[in-house]
BAFI-3210 file (N, C-alpha, C; in Angstrom, 3 decimals, decimal comma, padded with zeros to 6 digits):
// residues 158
n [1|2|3|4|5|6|7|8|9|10|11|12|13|14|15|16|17|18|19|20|21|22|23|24|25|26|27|28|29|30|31|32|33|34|35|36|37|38|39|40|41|42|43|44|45|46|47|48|49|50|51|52|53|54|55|56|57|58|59|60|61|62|63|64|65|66|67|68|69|70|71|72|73|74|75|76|77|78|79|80|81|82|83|84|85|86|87|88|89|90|91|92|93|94|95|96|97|98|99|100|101|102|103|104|105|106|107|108|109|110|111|112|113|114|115|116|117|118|119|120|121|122|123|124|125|126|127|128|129|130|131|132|133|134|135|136|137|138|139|140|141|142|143|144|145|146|147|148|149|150|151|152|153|154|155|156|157|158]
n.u [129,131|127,792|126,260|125,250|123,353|121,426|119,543|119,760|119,046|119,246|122,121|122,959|121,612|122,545|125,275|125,929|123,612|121,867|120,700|121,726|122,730|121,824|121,109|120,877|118,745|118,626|116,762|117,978|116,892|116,692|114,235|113,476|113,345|115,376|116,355|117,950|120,580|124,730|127,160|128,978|127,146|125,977|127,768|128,240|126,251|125,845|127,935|126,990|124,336|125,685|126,935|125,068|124,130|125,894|126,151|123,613|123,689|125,892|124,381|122,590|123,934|125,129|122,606|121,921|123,955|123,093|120,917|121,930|121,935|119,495|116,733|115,945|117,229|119,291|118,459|117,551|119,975|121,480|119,717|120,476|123,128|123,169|122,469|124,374|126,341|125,234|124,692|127,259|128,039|126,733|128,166|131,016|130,623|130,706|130,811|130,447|132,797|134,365|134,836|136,581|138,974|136,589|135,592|133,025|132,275|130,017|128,787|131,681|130,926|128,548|129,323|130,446|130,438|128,535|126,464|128,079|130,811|130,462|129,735|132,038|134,103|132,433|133,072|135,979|136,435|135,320|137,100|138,503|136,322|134,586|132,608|129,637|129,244|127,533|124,679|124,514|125,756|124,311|121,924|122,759|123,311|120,971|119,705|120,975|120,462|119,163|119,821|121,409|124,483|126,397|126,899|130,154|129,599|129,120|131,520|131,510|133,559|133,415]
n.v [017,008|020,174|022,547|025,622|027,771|031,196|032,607|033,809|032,027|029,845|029,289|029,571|027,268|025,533|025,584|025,135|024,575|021,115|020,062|017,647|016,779|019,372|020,786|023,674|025,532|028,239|029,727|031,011|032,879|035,387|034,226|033,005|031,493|032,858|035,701|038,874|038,655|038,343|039,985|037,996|035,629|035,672|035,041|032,811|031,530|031,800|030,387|027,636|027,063|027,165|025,103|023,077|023,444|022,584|019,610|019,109|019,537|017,820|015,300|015,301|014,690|012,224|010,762|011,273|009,444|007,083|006,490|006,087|003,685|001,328|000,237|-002,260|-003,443|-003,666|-005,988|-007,819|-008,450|-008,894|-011,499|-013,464|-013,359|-014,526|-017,162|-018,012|-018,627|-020,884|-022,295|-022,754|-023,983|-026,413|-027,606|-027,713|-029,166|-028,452|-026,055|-022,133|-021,394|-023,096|-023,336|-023,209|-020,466|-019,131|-017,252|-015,151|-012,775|-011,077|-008,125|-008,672|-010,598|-009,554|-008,001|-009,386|-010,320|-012,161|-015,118|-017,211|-016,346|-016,134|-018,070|-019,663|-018,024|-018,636|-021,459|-021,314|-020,176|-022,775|-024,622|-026,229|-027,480|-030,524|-031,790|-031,919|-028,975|-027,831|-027,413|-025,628|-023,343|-023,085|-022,428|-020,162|-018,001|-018,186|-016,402|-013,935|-012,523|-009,825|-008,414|-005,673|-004,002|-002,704|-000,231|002,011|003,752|007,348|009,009|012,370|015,291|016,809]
n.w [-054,887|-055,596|-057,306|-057,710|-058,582|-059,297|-057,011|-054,071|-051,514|-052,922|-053,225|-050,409|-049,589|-050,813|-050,495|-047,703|-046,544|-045,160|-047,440|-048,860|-051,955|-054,421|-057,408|-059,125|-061,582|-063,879|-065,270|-068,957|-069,828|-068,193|-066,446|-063,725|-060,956|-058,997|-057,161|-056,763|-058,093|-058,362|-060,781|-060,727|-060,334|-062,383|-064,778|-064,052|-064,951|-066,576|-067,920|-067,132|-068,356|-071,176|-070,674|-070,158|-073,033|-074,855|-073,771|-075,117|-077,498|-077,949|-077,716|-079,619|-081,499|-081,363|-081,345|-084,220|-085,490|-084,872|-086,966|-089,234|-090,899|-091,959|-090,072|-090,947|-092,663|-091,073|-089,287|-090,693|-091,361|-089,389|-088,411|-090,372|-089,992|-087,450|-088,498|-090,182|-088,298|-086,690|-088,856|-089,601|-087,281|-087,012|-089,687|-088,995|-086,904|-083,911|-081,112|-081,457|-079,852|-080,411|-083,070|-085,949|-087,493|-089,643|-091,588|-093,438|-095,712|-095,711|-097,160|-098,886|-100,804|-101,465|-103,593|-105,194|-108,985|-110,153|-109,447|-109,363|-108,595|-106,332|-105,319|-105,770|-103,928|-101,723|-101,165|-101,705|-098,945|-096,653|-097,288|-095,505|-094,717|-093,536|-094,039|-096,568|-098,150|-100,143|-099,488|-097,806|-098,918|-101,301|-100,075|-098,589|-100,509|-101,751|-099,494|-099,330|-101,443|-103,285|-100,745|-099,709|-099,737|-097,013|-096,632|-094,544|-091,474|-092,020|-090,072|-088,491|-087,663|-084,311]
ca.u [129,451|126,720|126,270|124,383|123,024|119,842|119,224|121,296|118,201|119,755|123,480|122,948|121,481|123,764|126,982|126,230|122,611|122,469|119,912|122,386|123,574|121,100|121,442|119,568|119,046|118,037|116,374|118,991|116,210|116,606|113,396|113,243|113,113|116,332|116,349|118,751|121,996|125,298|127,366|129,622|126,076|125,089|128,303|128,500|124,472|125,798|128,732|126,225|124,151|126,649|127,210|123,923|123,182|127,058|125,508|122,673|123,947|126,396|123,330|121,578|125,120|125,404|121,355|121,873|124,637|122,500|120,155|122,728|121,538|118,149|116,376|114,582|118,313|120,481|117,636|118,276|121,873|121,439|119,325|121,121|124,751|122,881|121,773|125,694|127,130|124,301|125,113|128,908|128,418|126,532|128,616|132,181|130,483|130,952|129,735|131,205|134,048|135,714|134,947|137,823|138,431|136,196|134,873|132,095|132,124|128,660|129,282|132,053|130,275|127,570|131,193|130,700|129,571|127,756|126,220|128,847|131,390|130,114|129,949|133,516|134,564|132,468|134,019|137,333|136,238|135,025|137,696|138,462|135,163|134,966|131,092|129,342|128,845|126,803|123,557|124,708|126,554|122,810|120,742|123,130|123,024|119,459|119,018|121,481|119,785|118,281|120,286|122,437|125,681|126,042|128,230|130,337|129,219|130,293|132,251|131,570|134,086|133,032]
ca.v [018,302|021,351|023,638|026,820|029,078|031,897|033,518|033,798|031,084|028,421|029,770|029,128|025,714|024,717|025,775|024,284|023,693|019,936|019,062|016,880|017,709|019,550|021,763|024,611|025,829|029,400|030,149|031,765|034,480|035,699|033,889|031,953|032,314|033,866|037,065|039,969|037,856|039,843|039,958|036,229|034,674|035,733|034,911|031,457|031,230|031,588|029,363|026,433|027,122|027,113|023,757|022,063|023,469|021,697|018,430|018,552|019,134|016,149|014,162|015,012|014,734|010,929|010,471|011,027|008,443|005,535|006,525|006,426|002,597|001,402|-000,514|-003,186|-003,862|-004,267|-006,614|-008,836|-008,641|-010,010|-012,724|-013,825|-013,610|-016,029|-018,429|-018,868|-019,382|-022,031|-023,508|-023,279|-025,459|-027,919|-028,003|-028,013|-030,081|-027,907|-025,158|-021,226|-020,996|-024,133|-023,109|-022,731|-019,312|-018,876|-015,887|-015,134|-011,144|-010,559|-007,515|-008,876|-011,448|-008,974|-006,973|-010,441|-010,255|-013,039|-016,484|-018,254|-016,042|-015,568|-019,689|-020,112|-017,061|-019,596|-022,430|-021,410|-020,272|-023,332|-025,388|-027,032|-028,119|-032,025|-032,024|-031,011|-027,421|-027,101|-026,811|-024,428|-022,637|-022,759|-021,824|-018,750|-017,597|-017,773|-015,743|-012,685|-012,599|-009,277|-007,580|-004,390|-004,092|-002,070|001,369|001,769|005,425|008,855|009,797|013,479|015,447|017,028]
ca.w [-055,466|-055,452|-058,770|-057,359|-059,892|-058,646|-055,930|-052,482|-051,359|-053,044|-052,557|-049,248|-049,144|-051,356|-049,406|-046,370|-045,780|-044,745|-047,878|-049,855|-053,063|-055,166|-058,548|-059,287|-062,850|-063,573|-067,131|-069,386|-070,269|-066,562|-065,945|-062,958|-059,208|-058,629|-056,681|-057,185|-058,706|-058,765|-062,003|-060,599|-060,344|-063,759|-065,526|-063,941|-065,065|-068,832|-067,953|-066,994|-069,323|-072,627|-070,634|-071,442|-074,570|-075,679|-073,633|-075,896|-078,801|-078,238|-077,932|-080,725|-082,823|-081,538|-081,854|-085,776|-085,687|-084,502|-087,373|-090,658|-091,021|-091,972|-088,887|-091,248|-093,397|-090,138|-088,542|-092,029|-091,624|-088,049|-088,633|-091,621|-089,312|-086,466|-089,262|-090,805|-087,335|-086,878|-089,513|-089,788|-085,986|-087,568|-090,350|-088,412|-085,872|-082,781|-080,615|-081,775|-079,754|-080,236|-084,300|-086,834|-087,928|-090,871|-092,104|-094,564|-095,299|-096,667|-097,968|-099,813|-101,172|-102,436|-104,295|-106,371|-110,376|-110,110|-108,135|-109,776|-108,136|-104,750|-105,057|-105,186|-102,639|-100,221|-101,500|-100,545|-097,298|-096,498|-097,983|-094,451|-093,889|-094,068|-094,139|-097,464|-098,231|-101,359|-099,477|-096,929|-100,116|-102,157|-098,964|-098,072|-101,568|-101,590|-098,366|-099,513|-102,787|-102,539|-099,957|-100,007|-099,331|-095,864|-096,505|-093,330|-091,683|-092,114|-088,997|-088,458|-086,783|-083,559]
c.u [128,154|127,095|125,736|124,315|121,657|120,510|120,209|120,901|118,933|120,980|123,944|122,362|122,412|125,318|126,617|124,888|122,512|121,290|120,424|122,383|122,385|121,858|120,485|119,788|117,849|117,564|117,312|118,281|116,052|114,709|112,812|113,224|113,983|116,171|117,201|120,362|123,265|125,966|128,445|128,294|125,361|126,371|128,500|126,898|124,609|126,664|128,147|125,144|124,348|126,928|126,022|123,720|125,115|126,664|124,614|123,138|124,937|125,204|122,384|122,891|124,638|123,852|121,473|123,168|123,940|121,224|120,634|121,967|120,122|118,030|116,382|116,273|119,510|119,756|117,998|119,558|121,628|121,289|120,124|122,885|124,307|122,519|122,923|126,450|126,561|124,574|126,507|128,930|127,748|127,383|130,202|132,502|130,662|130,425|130,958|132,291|134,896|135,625|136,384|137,579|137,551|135,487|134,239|132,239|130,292|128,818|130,473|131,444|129,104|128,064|130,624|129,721|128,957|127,162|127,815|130,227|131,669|130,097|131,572|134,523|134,056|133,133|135,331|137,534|136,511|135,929|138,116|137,787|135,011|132,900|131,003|129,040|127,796|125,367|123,471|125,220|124,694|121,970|121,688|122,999|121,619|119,003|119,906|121,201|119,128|118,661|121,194|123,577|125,940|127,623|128,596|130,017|130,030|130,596|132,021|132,635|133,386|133,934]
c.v [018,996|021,906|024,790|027,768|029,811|032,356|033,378|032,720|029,798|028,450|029,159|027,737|024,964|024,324|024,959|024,223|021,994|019,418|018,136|017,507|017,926|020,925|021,993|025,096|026,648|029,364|030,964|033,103|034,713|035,589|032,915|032,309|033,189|035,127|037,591|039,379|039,009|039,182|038,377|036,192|034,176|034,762|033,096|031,120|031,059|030,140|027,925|026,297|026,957|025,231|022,954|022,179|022,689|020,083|018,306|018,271|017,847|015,296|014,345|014,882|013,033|010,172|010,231|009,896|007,314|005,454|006,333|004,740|002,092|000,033|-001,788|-003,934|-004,266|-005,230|-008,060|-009,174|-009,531|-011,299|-013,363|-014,279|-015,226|-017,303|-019,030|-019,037|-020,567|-023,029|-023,895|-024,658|-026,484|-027,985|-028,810|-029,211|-029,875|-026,629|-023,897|-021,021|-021,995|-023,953|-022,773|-021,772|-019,203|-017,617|-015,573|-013,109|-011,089|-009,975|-007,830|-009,865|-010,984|-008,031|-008,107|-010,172|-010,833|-014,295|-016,960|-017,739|-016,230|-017,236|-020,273|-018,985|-018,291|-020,841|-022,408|-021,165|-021,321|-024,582|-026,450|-028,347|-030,029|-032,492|-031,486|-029,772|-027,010|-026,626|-025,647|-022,993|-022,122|-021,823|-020,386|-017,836|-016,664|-016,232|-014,293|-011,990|-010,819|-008,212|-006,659|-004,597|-002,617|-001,172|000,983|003,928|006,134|009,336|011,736|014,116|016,719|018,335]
c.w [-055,807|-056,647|-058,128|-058,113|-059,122|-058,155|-054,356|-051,329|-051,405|-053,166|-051,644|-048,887|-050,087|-050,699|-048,548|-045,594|-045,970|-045,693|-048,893|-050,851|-054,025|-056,310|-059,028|-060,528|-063,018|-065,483|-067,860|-070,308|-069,414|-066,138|-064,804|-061,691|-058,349|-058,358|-057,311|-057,006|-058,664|-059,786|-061,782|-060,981|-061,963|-064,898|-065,715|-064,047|-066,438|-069,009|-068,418|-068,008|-070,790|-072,222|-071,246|-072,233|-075,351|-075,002|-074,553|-077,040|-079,026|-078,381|-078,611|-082,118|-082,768|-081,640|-083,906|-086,148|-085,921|-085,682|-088,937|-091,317|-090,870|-090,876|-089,609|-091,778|-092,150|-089,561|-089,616|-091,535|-090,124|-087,790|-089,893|-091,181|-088,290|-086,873|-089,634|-089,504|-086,624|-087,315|-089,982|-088,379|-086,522|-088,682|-089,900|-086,957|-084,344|-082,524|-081,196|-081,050|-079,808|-082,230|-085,088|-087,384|-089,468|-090,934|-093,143|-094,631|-096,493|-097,313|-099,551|-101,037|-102,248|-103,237|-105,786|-107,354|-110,187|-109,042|-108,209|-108,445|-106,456|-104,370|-104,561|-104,460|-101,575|-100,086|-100,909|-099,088|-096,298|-097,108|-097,175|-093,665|-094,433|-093,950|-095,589|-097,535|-099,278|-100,529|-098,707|-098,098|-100,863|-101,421|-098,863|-099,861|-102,007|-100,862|-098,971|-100,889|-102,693|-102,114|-100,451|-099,380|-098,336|-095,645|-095,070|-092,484|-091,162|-090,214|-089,001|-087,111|-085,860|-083,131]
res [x|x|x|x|x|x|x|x|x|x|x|x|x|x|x|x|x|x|x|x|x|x|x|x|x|x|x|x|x|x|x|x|x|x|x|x|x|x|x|x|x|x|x|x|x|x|x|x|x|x|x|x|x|x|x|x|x|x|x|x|x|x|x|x|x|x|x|x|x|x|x|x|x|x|x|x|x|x|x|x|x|x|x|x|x|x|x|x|x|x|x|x|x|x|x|x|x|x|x|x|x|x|x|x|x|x|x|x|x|x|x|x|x|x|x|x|x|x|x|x|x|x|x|x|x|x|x|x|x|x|x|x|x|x|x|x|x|x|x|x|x|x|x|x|x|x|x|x|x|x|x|x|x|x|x|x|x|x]
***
């Protein structure tokens, strides 16, 4: 599929000269190589035009998305996720998909008043587990010590 915007130049190689499919894009301050346009050429010059500048601005809407979350605090959260499924397989004794559902919510966890609390939230988690837990319980403690609890982000509507 061909776009042809300009001059009657690229009109014509567009229609049906044999240089494969190219698209020509005219400056929307009638600055560009286009000869003497008639009033179609121009209207479908704003058309295409109104088109990229609504492409861009989508991509500078979903650019400020990927930015609501701090780099250094989701990089934490990462490492900190690959360390409790680590150690839930050594604890449960198997590799993650043969794992029993358990679920740790960080966040919730950092909801909790206190250690004490956030001790026996993992506790019951972990109530299955037939290995010990306290040091995995101490060590994760440790490591979220600290951390923020990770808003979920604002949806803007479009």
């Amino acid at each position: 599929m061909s776009v042809a915007t300009g001059g009657s130049e690229a009109a014509a190689a567009a229609a049906g000269g044999g240089g494969g499919n190219r698209v020509f894009f005219q400056s929307p301050r009638g600055g560009g190589s286009g000869g003497g346009g008639s009033s179609g050429g121009s209207s479908r010059e704003e058309a295409v035009s109104a088109a990229v500048v609504q492409v861009q601005q989508r991509r500078q809407q979903q650019g400020k998305v990927t930015v609501k979350y701090d780099r250094k605090e989701l990089r934490k959260r990462l490492v900190l996720e690959e360390w409790i499924v680590e150690q839930l397989g050594q604890l449960y004794g198997c590799e993650e998909e043969e794992m029993p559902d358990v679920e740790i919510d960080i966040d919730d966890l950092l909801d909790a008043a206190n250690e004490e609390e956030r001790a026996l939230k993992l506790q019951e988690t972990l109530v299955d587990c037939y290995k010990p837990t306290e040091e995995f319980i101490k060590e994760l403690l440790t490591r979220i010590r600290g951390m923020r609890k990770l808003s979920p982000p604002q949806k803007k509507s479009i």
